[in-house]
C-alpha positions as a Markdown table, in Angstrom:
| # | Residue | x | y | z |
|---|---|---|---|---|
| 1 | Unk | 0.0 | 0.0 | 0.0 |
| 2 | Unk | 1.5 | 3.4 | -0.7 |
| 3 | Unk | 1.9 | 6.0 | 1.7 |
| 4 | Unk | -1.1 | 8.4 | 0.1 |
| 5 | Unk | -3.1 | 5.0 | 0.2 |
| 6 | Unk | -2.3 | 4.4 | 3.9 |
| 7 | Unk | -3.2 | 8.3 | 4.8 |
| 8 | Unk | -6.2 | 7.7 | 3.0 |
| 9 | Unk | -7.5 | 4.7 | 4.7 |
| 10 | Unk | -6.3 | 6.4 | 8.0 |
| 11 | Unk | -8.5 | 9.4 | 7.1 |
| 12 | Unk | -11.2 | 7.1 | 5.8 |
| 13 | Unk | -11.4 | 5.5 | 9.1 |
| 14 | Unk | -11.6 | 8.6 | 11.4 |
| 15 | Unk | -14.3 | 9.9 | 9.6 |
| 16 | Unk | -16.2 | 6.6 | 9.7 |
| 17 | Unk | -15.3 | 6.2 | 13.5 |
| 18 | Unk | -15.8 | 9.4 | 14.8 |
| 19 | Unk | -19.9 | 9.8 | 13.1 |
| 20 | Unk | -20.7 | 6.5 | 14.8 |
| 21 | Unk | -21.7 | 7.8 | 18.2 |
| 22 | Unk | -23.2 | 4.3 | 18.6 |
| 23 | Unk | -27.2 | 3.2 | 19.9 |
| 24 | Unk | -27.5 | -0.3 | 19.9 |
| 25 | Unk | -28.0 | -3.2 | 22.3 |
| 26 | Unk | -28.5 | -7.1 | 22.2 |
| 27 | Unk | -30.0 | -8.2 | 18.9 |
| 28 | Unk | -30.9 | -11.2 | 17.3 |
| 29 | Unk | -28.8 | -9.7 | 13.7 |
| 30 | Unk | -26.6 | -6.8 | 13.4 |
| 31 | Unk | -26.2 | -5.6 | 9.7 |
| 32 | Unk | -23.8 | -2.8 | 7.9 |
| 33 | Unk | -26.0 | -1.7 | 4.6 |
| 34 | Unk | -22.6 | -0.4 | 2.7 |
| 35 | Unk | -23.6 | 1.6 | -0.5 |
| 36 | Unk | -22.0 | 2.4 | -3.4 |
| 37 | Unk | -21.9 | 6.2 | -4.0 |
| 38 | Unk | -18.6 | 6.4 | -5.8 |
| 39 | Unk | -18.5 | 8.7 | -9.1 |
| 40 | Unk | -20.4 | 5.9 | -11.2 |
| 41 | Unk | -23.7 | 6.3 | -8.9 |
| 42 | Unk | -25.9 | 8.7 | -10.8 |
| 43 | Unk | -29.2 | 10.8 | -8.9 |
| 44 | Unk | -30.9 | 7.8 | -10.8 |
| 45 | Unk | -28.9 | 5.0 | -8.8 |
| 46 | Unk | -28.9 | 6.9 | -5.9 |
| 47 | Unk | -32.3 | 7.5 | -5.1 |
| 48 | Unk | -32.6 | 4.3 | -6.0 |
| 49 | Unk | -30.6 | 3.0 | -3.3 |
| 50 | Unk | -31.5 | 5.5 | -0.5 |
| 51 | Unk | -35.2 | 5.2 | -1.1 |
| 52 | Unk | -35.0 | 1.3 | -1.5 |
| 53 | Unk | -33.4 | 1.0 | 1.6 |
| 54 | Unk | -35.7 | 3.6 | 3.2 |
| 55 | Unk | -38.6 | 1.2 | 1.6 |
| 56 | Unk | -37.5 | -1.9 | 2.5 |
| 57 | Unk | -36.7 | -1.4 | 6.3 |
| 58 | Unk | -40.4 | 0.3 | 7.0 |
| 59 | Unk | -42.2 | -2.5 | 5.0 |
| 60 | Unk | -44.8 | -4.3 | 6.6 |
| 61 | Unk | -43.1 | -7.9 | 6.5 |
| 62 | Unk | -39.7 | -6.3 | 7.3 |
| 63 | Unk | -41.6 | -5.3 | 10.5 |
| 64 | Unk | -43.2 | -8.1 | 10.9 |
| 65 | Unk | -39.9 | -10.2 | 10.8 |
| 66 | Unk | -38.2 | -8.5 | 13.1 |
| 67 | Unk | -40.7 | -8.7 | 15.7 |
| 68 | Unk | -40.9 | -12.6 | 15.0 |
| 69 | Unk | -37.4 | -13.3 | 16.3 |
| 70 | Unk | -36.2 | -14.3 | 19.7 |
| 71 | Unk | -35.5 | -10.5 | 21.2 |
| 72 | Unk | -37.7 | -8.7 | 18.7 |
| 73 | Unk | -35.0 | -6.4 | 17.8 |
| 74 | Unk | -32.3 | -5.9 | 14.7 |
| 75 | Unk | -29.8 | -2.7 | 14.8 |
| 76 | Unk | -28.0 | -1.3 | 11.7 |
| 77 | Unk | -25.7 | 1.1 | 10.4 |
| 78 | Unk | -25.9 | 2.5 | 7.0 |
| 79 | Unk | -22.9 | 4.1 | 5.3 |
| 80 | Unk | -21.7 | 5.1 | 2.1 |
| 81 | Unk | -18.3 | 4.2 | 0.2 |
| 82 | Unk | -16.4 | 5.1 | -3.0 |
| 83 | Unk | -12.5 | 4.7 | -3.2 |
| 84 | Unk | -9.9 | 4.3 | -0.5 |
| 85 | Unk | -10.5 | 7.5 | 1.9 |
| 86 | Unk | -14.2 | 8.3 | 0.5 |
| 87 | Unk | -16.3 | 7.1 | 3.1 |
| 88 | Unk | -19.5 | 8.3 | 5.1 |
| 89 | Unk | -21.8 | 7.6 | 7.7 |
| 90 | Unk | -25.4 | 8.3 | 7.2 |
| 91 | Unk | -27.0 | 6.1 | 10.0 |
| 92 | Unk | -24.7 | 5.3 | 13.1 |
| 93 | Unk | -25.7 | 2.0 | 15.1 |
| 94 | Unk | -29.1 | 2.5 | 15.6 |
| 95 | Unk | -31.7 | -0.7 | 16.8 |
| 96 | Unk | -35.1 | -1.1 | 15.6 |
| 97 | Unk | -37.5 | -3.1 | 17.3 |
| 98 | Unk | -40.5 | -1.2 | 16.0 |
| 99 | Unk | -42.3 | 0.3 | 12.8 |
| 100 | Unk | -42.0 | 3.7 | 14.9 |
| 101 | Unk | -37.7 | 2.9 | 15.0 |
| 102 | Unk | -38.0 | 2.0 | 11.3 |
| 103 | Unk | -39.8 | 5.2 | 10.4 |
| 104 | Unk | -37.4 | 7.2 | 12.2 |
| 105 | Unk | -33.5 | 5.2 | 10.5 |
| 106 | Unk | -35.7 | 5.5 | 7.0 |
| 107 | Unk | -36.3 | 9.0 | 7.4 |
| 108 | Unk | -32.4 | 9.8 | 8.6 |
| 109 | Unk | -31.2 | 7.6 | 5.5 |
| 110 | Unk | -33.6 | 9.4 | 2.9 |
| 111 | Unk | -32.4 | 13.1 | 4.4 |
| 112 | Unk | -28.6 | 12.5 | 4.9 |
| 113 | Unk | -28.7 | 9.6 | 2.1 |
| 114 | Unk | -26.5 | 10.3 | -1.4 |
| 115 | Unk | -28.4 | 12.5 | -4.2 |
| 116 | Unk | -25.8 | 11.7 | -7.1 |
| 117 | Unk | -25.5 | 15.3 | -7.6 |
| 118 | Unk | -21.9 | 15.7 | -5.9 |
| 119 | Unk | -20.4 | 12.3 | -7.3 |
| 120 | Unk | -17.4 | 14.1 | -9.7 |
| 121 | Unk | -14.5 | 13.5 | -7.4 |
| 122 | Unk | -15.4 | 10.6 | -5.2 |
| 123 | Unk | -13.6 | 8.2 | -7.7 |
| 124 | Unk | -13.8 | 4.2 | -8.3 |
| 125 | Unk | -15.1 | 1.4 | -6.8 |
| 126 | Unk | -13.5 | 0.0 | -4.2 |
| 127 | Unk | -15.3 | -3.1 | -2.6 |
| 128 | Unk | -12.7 | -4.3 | 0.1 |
| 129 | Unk | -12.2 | -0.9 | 1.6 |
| 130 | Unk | -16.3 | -0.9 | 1.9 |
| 131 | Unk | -15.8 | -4.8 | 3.6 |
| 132 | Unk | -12.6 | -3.5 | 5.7 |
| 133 | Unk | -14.5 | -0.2 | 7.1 |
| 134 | Unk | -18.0 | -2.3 | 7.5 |
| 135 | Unk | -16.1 | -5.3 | 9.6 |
| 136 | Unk | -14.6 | -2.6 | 11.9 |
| 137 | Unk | -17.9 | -1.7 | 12.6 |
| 138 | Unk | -19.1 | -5.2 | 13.2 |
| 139 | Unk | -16.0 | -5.5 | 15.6 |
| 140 | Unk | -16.9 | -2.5 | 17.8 |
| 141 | Unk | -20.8 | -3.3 | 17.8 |
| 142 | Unk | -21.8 | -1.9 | 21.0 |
| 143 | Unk | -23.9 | -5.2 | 22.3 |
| 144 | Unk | -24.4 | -9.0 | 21.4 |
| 145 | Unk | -25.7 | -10.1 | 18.3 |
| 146 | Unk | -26.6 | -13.4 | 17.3 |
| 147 | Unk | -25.6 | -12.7 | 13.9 |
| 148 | Unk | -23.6 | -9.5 | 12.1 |
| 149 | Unk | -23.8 | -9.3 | 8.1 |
| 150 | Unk | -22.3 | -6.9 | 6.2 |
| 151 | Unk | -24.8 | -5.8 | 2.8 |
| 152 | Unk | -23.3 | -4.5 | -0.4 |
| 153 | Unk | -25.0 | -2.9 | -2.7 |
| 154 | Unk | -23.0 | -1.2 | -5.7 |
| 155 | Unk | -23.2 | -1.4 | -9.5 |
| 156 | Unk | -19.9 | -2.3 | -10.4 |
| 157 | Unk | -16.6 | -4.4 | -9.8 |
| 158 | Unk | -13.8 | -3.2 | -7.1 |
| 159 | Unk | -11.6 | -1.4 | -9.7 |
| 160 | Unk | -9.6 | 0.8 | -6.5 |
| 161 | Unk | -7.5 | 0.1 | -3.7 |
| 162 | Unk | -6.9 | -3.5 | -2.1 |
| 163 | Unk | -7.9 | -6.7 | -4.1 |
| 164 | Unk | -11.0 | -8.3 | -2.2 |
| 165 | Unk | -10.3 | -11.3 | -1.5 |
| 166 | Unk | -7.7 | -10.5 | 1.4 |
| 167 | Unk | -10.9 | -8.1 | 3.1 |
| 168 | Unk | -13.3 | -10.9 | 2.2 |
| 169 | Unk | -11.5 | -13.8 | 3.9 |
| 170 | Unk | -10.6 | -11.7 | 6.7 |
| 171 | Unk | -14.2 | -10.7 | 7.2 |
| 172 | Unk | -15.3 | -14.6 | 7.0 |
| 173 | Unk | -12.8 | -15.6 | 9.7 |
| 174 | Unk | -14.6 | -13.4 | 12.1 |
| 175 | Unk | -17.6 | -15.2 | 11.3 |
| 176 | Unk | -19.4 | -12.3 | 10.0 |
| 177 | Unk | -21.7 | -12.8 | 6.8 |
| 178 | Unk | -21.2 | -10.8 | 3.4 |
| 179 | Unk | -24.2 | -10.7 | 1.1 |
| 180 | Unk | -24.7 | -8.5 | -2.2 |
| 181 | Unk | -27.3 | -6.5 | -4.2 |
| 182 | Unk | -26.0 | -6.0 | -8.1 |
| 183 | Unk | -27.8 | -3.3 | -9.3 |
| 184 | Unk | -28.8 | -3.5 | -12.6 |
| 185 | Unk | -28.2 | -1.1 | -15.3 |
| 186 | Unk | -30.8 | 1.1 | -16.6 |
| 187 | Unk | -30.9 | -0.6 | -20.3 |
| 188 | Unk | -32.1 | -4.5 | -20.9 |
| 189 | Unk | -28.8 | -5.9 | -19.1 |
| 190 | Unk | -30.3 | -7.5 | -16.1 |
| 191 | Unk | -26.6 | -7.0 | -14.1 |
| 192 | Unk | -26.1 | -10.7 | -14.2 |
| 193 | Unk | -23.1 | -10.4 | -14.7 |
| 194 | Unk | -22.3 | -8.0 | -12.0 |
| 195 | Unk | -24.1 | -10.3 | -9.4 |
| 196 | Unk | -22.1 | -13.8 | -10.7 |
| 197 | Unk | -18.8 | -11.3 | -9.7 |
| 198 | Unk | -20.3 | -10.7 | -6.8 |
| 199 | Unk | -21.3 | -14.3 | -5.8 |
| 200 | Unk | -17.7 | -15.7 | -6.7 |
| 201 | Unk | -15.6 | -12.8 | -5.4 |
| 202 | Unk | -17.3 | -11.1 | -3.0 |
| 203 | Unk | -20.5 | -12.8 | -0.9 |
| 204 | Unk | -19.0 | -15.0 | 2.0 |
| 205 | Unk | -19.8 | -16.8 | 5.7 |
| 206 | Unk | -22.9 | -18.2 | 6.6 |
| 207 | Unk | -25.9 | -18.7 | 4.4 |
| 208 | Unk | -24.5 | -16.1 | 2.2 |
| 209 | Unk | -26.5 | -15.1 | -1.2 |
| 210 | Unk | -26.6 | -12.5 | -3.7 |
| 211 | Unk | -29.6 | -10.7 | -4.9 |
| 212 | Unk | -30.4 | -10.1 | -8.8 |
| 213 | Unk | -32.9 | -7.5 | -9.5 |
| 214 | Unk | -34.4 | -7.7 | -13.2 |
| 215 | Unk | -34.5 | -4.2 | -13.7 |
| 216 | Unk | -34.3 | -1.0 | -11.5 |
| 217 | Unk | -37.9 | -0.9 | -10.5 |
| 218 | Unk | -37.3 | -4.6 | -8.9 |
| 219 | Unk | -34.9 | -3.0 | -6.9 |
| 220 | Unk | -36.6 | -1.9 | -3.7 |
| 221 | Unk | -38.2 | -5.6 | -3.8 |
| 222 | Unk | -35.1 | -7.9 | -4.1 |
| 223 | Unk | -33.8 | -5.8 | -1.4 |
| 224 | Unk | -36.9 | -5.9 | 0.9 |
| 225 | Unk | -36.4 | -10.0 | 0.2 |
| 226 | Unk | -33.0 | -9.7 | 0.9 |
| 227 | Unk | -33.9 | -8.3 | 4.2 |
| 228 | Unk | -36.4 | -10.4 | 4.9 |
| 229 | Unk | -34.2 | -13.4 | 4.6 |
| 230 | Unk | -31.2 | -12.1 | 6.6 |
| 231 | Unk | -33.8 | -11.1 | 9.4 |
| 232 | Unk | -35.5 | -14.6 | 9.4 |
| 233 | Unk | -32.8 | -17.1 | 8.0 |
| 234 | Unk | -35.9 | -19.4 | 6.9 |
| 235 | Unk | -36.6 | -17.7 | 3.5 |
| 236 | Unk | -34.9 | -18.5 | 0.2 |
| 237 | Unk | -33.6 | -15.8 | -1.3 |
């Protein structure tokens, strides 16, 4: 790694560490969304993600799933990642037990969430810094969880900083899961391809999957599935 590299992630980290003023307890899952919003993410693919998310965590069934589990409770953190150094929270560790806790991260993520209109800058892609910074939050998880996952969702291949495979192995040891959400392009390509990278490079750990959305408006769906079989563990994705 070179020394502008290493300053990078050093910077990268502070910023990550020092917006996670963290609200969380014992859980039954504890899960990182980690979104793209490097230069590539358009306001299209943005909204996209931010609103999905948004969507998805204040859906009925989400709800419903979390309430079904042993202590009734999931927490997250949502941040957002480009190259080495780019990095932001949005949501710091936050649990949701209740459609009132899920109104209330949505509402956070869709107000501090990427636009796509300041993405010149933010450069590539880089998917092991997102699985570095995301398992450092999984290591300083303020409580117990009976399961951490780290959620990807980008629209491209790590093309900056650190091969994955070193972040994705490392992550695995720790017994943390790493699951994925290709999002697809905007023209008939249903990102496929993206999400077979994904499954052979980048998913990991238990019960790991990838999602495959058809097209941008199945979006907010595969990722309320995606949810709903993280929070549950007795759906097929």
């Amino acid at each position: 790694m070179s020394a502008n590299s290493f300053l990078g992630l050093v910077a990268m980290l502070v910023a990550v560490f020092s917006g996670l003023q963290a609200h969380a307890a014992d859980v039954d899952t504890a899960i990182v969304f980690a979104v793209d919003y490097s230069s590539s993410v358009d306001p299209a693919t943005a909204d996209l993600q931010r609103k999905g998310h948004a969507a998805a965590l204040t859906s009925t069934e989400v709800v419903a799933a979390i309430a079904g589990n042993h202590l009734g409770c999931i927490s997250i953190a949502y941040i957002e990642w480009a190259s080495p150094g780019r990095i932001r929270t949005v949501l710091p560790w936050t649990s949701i037990c209740t459609l009132e806790d899920a109104e209330a991260a949505a509402l956070v993520i869709n107000e501090r969430g990427d636009t796509g209109f300041s993405r010149s800058g933010r450069g590539g892609t880089s998917v092991s810094s997102a699985i570095d910074v995301a398992s450092l939050l999984l290591d300083q998880f303020p409580g117990r969880a009976t399961r951490k996952i780290i959620d990807i969702s980008a629209n491209g291949e790590n093309n900056d900083g650190l091969p994955v495979e070193p972040s994705r192995r490392k992550a695995i040891a720790k017994g943390y899961t790493i699951n994925a959400i290709a999002i697809p392009a905007q023209d008939d390509n249903p990102g496929h391809q993206l999400a077979s990278y994904f499954a052979d490079c980048v998913i990991g750990g238990p019960e790991a999957f990838v999602m495959r959305p058809t097209a941008p408006s199945d979006y907010t769906r595969a990722l309320r599935r995606k949810l709903l079989t993280e929070i549950s563990m007795n759906i097929e994705p």
